[in-house]
KEVEXKOL-900379 format. One record per residue (C-alpha): residue in three letters; y negated, z, x negated. Coordinates in steps of 0.001 Angstrom, whole numbers, plus 524288, in hexadecimal, padded with zeros to 5 digits. Layout:
N
AlaYZX
...
// end
This chain:
116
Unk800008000080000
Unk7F2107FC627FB63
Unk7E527801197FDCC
Unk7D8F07FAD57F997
Unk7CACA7FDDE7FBCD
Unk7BCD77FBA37F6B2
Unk7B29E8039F7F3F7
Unk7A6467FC9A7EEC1
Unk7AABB7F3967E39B
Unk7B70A7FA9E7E0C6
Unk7C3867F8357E7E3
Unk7CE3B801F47E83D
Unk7DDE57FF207E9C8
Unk7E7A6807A47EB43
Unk7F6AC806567ECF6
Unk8012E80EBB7F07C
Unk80EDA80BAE7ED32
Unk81B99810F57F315
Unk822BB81AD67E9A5
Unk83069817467E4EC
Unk834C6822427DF55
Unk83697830447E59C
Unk82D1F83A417E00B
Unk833BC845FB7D7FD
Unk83DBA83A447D2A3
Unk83B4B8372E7C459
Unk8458382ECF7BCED
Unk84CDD8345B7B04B
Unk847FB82BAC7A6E8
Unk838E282C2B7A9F5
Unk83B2883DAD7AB6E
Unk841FD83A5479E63
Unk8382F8334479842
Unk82E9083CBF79CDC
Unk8346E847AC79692
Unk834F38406678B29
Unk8265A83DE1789BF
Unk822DB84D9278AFB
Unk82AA584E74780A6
Unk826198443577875
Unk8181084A2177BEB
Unk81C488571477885
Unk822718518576C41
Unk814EB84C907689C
Unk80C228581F76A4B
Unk8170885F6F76181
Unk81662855AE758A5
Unk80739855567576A
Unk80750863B87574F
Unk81202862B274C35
Unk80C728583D743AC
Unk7FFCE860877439C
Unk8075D86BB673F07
Unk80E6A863F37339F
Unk7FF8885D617306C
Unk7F7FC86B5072DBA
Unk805EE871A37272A
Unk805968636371EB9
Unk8129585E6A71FDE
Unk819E4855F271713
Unk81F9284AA771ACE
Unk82D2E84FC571BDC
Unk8292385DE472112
Unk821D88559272AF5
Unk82ED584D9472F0F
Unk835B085AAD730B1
Unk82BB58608D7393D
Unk82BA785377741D4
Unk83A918540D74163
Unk83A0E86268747E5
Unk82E2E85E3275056
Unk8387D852A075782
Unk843B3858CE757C2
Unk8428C85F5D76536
Unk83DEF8522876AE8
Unk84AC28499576898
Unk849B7842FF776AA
Unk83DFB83D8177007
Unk844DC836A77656A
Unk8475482A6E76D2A
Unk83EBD81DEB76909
Unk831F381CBC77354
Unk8316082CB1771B3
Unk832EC82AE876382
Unk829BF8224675FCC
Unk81EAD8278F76572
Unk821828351E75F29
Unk823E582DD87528A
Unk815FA82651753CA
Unk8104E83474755A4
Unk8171C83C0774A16
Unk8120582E80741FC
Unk8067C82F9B74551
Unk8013483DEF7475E
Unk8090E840797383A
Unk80006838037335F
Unk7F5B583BDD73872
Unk7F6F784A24737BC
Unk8006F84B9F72ACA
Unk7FCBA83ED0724E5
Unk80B4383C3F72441
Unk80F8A82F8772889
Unk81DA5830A072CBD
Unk824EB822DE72E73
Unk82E7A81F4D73A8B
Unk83A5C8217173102
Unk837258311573166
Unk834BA833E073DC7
Unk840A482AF674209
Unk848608356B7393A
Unk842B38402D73FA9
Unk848B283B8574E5B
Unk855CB83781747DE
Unk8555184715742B5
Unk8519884D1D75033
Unk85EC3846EA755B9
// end
């Protein structure tokens, strides 16, 4: 159903479509999925707050990779490709930014093969 009106030189449309679904009902995958981006958000703000840590204590590279190591390993629904790529652009970029570090995709792919 559509509704249209005008006032002055605007015009206004609105539609209403019939709903499909029942409300309450949310499929597996998408309350999946869902769950899986809090986490990944989650994941992030730990990892910010984490990277910060290791920046003012100084870290070393491999002190660094150890601290990242413990930092994932309670997020190993993460470790599947979309989820781990954007976590891996993140720990890229905020350790060089914050640690001056700059990791390369061949340690952090270690790091996910360790949290197994």
């Amino acid at each position: 159903m559509l509704l249209s009106f005008s006032l002055f030189k605007y015009s206004l449309v609105v539609g209403f479509l019939k709903k499909t679904a029942t409300a309450g009902v949310i499929p597996a995958r998408a309350a999946e999925e869902d769950v899986l981006f809090r986490l990944a958000h989650i994941l992030i703000k730990e990892l910010r707050v984490g990277i910060g840590v290791a920046a003012d204590k100084k870290l070393g590279r491999e002190d660094l990779l150890l601290f990242l190591g413990l930092l994932l390993k309670p997020y190993t629904p993460l470790r599947h490709l979309p989820f781990r790529v954007a976590i891996n652009n993140f720990i890229l970029m905020e350790t060089l930014i914050r640690c001056s570090i700059d990791l390369r995709d061949e340690e952090l792919l270690m790091l996910w093969r360790e949290i197994r």
